[in-house]
Each structure stands twice: as structure tokens, then as C-alpha cells.
C-alpha positions as CSV (number, residue, x, y, z in Angstrom):
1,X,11.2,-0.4,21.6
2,X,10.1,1.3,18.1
3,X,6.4,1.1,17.4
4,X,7.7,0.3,13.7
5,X,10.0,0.7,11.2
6,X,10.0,1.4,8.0
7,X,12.1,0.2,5.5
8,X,11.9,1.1,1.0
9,X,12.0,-2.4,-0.5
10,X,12.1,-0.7,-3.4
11,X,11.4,3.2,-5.0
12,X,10.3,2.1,-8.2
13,X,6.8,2.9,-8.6
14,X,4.6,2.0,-11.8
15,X,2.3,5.4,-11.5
16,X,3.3,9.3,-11.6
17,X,1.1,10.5,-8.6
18,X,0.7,14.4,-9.4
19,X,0.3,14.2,-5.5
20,X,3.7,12.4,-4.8
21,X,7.2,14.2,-4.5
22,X,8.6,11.1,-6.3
23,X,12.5,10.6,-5.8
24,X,15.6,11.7,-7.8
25,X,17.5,8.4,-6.4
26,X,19.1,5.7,-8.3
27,X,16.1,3.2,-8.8
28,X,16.5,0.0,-7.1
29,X,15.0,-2.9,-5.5
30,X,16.9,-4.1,-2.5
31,X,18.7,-7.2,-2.8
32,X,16.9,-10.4,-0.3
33,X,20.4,-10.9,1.3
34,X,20.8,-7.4,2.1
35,X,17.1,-7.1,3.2
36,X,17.9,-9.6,5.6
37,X,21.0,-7.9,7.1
38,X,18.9,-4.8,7.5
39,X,15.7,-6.6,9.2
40,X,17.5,-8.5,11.9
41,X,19.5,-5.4,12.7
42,X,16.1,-4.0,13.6
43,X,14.4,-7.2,15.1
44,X,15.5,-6.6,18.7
45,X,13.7,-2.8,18.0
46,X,10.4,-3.4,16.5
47,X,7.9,-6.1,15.9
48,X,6.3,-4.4,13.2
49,X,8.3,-3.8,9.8
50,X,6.2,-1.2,7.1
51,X,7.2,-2.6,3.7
52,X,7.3,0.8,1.6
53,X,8.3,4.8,1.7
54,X,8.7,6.0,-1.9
55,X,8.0,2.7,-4.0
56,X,5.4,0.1,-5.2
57,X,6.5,-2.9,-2.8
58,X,4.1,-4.9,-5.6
59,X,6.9,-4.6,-8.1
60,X,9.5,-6.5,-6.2
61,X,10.4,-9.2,-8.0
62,X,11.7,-10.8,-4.8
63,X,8.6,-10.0,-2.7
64,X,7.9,-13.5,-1.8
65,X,11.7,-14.0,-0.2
66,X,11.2,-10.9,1.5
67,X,8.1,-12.1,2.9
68,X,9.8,-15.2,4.1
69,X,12.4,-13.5,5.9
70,X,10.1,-12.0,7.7
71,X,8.0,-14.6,8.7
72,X,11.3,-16.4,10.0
73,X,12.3,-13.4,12.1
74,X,8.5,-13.0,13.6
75,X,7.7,-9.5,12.0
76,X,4.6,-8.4,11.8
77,X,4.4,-6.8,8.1
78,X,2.6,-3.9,6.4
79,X,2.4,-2.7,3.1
80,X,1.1,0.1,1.2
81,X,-0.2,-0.3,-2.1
82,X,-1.7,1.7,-4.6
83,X,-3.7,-1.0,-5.7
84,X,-2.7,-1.7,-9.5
85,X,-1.0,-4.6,-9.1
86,X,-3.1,-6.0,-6.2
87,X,-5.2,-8.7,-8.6
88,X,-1.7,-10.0,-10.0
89,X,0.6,-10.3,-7.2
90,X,-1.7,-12.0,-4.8
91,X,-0.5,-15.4,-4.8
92,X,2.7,-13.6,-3.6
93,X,0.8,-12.2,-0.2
94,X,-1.4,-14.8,0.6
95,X,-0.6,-17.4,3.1
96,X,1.8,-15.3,4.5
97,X,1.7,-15.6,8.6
98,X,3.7,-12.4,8.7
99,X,0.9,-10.1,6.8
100,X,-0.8,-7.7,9.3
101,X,-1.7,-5.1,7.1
102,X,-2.1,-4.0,3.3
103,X,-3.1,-0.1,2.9
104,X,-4.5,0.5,-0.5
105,X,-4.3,3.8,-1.3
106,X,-7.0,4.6,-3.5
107,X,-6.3,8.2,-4.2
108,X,-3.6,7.0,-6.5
109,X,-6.1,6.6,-9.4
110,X,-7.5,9.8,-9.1
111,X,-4.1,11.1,-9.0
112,X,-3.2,9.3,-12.3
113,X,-5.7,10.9,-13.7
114,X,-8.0,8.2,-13.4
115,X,-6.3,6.2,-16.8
116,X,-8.4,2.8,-16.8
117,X,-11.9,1.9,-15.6
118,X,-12.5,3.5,-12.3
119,X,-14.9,0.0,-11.6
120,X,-12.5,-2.3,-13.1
121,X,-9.7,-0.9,-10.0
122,X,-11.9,-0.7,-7.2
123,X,-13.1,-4.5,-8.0
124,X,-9.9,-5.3,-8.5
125,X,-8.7,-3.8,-5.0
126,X,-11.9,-4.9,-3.0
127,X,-11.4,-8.4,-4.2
128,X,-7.9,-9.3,-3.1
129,X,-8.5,-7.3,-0.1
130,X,-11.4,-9.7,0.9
131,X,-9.5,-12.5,0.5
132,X,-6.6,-11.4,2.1
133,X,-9.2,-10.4,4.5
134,X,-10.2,-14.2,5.4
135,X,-6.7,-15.0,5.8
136,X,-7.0,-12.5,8.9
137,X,-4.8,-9.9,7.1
138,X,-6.3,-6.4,8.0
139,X,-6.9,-4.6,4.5
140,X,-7.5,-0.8,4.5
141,X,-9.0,1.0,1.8
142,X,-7.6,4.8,2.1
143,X,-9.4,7.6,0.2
144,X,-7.7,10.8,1.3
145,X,-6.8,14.4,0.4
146,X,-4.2,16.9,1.4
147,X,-5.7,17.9,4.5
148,X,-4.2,21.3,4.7
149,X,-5.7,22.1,1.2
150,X,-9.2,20.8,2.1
151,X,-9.0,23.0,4.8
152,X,-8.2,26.1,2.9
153,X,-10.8,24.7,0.2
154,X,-13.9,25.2,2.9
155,X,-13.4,21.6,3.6
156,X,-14.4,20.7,0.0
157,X,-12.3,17.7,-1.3
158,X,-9.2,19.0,-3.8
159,X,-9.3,16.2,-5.9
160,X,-12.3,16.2,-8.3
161,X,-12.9,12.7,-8.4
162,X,-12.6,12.1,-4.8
163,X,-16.7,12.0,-5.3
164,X,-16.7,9.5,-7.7
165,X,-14.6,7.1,-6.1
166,X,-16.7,7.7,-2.9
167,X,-19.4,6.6,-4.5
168,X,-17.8,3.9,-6.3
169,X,-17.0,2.2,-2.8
170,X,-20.3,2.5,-1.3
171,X,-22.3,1.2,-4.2
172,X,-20.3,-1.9,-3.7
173,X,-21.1,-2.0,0.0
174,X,-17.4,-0.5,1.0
175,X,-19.0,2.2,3.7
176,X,-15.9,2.3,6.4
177,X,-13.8,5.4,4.8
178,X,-11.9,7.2,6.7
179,X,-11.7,11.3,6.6
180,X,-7.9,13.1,6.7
């Protein structure tokens, strides 16, 4: 038995991470019918199913049937995010039986360039997580840098803003962060 699998919903992404290889493939979203083909080819293999490898899972416009496939083969499900489109798509995670984990990767403003209000993302992120959260849906709030660099770096963080958004999270009581 597989610990997981992973399988790209989508690689459409709605950022340009300057950290992120990005992909020169057709983009797509992958059809529900064809989803389910894929996912009960791998049910007798895993029990956990990891929702994302090059895109923004978020952006499916089919998220919801995706979702419900899974629930109705008894996946446990877990997504990475990077957090934008947390606040608006929600309604299409919660009440889900299937969610076990949404990763927000929070490095992904900083690696924008921090475009928008670095309060108005984090609130944004820490507020569906919490309520994902009382659904009993683990939520993780990654910070991270590449370790290999941090290394070379004296163990200094790379990305300049890592700082900020550090201390964005722990003035609003987010203290859990996890080092590479």
C-alpha cells in the first residue's frame, strides 16, 4: 500500500512564484469523469489522495465533483493552496467528509512580490482555515525557504519578507510555524 498519491487536478496556477519551476505543459483542468477513472485505479493503493503538483487545485471549476468522488470512494484528501482564493472558494471545501488536510503555503505572497495587503492575505487564509478547522479538517500554515540556500546564507532566511510575514502570524496569535 502507497502512503499517498498524488494526482494534478489542474496546472493552472493564478500566481508567477519566482520560487516555482512552473510548467511548459498544455494547461488544463482534468475532466470529473476522467478524475474518476484515475482515483479508483488508485483506491485499492492508497487511502490518502494529495489534490495538487504544479497547479492552484482552488481554480477548478469542478472542485466540488471532484470532492464528491472522493468522498464516495473513502479518500482521505489533501490540498495545497497558496492561499488567494481560500476566502472565495470555501463553500466548495466545507462540509466535505473527505478533507483531511489544506496546506497553505504562505511563501507564495512573498514570492509574488507581496502584490496586495500582506494583512488582508493572512486574515484571509487564517480565517477559512479556522473554520475548516472546526469542521476537523487539519489546516497548515507553511512559511518556508529553500533550505539549501538558507544554509549557504548562514541560516539567514533568503526571502526578505519571510520576517514580515513571521510577524504577521504571531501578532494574530498564529505561533506554530514550522522551520525547513
Amino acid at each position: 500500500m502507497l502512503q499517498r498519491a498524488y494526482v494534478e487536478i489542474t496546472n493552472v496556477c493564478n500566481l508567477r512564484c519566482s520560487f516555482c519551476p512552473g510548467t511548459t505543459r498544455e494547461k488544463k483542468f482534468i475532466d470529473p469523469a476522467e478524475f474518476r477513472i484515475l482515483a479508483e485505479k488508485l483506491r485499492p493503493w492508497t487511502e490518502y489522495l494529495y489534490l495538487h503538483v504544479m497547479g492552484e487545485p482552488l481554480l477548478h471549476p469542478a472542485l466540488g465533483e471532484i470532492l464528491d468522488i472522493c468522498a464516495g470512494l473513502n479518500f482521505r484528501v489533501c490540498l495545497t493552496t497558496n492561499g488567494v482564493l481560500l476566502p472565495s472558494r470555501l463553500a466548495a471545501l466545507r462540509g466535505r467528509g473527505c478533507l483531511h488536510k489544506v496546506s497553505v503555503s504562505l511563501h507564495s505572497f512573498e514570492g509574488n512580490g507581496g502584490d496586495g495587503g500582506l494583512e488582508e492575505y493572512v486574515t484571509g487564509c487564517w480565517e477559512s482555515c479556522r473554520a475548516l478547522a472546526a469542521e476537523g479538517v487539519i489546516c497548515a500554515l507553511r512559511l518556508w525557504n529553500d533550505c539549501r540556500e538558507q544554509a549557504e546564507n548562514g541560516g539567514e532566511a533568503v526571502l526578505p519578507d519571510a520576517r514580515a510575514l513571521e510577524q504577521a502570524l504571531r501578532e494574530m496569535g498564529i505561533l506554530n510555524l514550522y522551520a525547513c
